[in-house]
N, C-alpha and C positions, 0 to 999 in steps of 0.2 A: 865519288871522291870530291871532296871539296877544292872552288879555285885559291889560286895560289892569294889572289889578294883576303878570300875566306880563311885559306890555310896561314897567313901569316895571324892575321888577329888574332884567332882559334891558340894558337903558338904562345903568343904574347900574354893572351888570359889565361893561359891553364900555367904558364910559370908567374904568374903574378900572385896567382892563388893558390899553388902549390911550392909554397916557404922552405920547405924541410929538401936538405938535401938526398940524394939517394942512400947516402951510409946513413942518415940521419932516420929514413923509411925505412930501412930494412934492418936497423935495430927496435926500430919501433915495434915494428909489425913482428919481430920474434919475441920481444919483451910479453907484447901482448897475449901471445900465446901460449906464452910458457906457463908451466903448473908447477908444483915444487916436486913434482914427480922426474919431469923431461921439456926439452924443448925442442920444438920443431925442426925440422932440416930447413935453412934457408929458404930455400926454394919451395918450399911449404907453408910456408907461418904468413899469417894475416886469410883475409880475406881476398876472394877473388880480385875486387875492384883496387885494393890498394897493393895486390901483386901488382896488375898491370899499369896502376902509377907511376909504380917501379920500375918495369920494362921501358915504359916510356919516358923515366927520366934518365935513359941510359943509350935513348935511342937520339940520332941524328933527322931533325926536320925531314929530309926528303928517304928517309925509313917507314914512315908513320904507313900505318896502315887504315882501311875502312872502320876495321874493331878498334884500334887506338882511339880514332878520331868521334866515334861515338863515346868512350869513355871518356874522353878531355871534356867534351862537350858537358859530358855528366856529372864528371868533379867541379868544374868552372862552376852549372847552375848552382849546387849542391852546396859547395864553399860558401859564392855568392849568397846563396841564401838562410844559411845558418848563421853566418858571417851578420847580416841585420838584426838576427835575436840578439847577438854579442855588445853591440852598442847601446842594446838598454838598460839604461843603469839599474843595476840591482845594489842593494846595500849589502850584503854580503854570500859566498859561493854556496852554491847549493850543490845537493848530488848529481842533480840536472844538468849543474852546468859543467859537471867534470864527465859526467856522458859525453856529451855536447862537444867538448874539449876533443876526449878519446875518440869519435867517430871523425870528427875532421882530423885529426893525428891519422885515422889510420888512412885517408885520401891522402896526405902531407902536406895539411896544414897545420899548424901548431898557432894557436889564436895568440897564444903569448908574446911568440916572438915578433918581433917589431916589424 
């Protein structure tokens, strides 16, 4: 377990770089999954790592667990570093960048919003 002065930073980066609210995640992450067939049960839809974005944005700091905090750890680098391809100008969107887009969406980052 990480110390409290690790665990406050840890805190403070992973809601810096995760934008999107919890209702915000969890429409996302069923949006995404959905097929013009059916859509997921809540508690199903998205990928592992942006369930547990989920979890943890619903959880209280002194909740966090060993697995939370390796995950924070993982969307913070993750964000961060896709987050530096985003500020090179490109002249206009490509398909790449709406991948790009959708996989930080489904952590809950949305590069859009401000």
């Amino acid at each position: 377990m990480a110390d409290a002065l690790e665990l406050d930073t840890l805190w403070e980066d992973f809601h810096r770089v995760v934008n999107m609210t919890s209702a915000e995640l969890a429409a996302w992450l069923r949006v995404r999954d959905a097929d013009d067939e059916a859509e997921p049960l809540p508690e199903e839809a998205g990928t592992p790592t942006g369930r547990h974005v989920l979890a943890i944005l619903q959880k209280r700091r002194t909740d966090l667990t060993d697995a939370d905090i390796r995950v924070m750890y993982r969307v913070v680098d993750t964000v961060d570093a896709l987050a530096d391809l985003e500020n090179e100008p490109e002249p206009e969107a490509t398909p790449e960048d709406t991948r790009r887009r959708h996989r930080l969406m489904t952590l809950g980052h949305d590069p859009l919003k401000p």
